[in-house]
N, C-alpha and C positions, 0 to 999 in steps of 0.2 A: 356748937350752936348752928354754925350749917349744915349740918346733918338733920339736925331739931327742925329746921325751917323747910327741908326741903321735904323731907316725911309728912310735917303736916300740911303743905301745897299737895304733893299728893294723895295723902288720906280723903281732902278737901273733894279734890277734883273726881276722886274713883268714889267716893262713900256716896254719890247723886245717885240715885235707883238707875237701875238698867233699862228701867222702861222710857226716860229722859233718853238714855243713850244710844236706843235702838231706833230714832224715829227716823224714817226712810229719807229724808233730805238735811242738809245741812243748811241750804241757803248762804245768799251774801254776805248778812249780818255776822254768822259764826266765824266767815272766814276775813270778815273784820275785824273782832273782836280776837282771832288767835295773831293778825296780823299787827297790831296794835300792843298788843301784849308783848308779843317777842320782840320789837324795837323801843318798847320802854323800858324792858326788861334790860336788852344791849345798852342802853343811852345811861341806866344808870350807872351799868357797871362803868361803863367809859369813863362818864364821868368823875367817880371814884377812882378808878386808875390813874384817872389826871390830875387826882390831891393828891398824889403820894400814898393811896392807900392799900393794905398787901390784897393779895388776890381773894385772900377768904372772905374780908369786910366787902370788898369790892362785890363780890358773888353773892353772897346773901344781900349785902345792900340793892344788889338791882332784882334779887328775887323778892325780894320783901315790897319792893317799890313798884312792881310789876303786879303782884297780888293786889296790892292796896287799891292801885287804878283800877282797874278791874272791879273791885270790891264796890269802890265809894259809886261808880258807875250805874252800878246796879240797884244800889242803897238811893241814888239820885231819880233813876226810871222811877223806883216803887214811891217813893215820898213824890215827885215835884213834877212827873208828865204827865199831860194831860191830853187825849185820858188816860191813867195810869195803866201802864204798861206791864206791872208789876215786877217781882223778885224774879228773873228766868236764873236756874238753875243751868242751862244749858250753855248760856252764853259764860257761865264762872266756867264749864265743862271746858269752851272757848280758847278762854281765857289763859287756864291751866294746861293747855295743849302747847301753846304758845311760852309760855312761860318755860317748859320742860323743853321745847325745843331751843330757846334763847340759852337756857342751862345748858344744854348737849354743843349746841354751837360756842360758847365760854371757853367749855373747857375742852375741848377739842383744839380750837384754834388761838384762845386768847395767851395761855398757860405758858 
């Protein structure tokens, strides 16, 4: 299963065109958005570690919970800003950079 999970974060994150990927700045916002990411990412796991739960639930659970913000975030901009801001592709790009480094930081040091 976390295997499953973590293949499709990154299918997610790499399958955005390349033309999103290559645009000459990044800006504050993305490095908000990967910054935000990888401490929801860590907060869940922790928090799971803190019920008792093995490290596999733990690690998918804060990858899964790291996506989903991210997600609903974006899904929040296109439906409810005004004026809508729309779906950015860039900032899930963000998002998932964030999320794979919270993963590399897990199991590095949490393990």
């Amino acid at each position: 299963m976390k295997k499953l999970i973590i293949i499709i974060l990154l299918f997610v994150t790499i399958s955005i065109s390349a033309q999103e990927i290559t645009k000459p700045k990044l800006g504050k916002d993305k490095y908000l958005h990967i910054i935000a990411s990888f401490v929801a990412t860590e907060t869940a796991f922790l928090l799971m570690q803190e019920n008792n739960s093995d490290y596999g639930e733990s690690l998918t659970g804060g990858l899964i919970f790291g996506f989903s913000i991210g997600l609903s975030k974006e899904i929040f901009d296109a439906k409810f800003k005004k004026p809508p801001s729309g779906f950015s592709k860039t900032d899930l790009i963000a998002d998932g950079i964030g999320i794979i480094l919270a993963g590399i930081v897990i199991h590095n040091y949490q393990r």
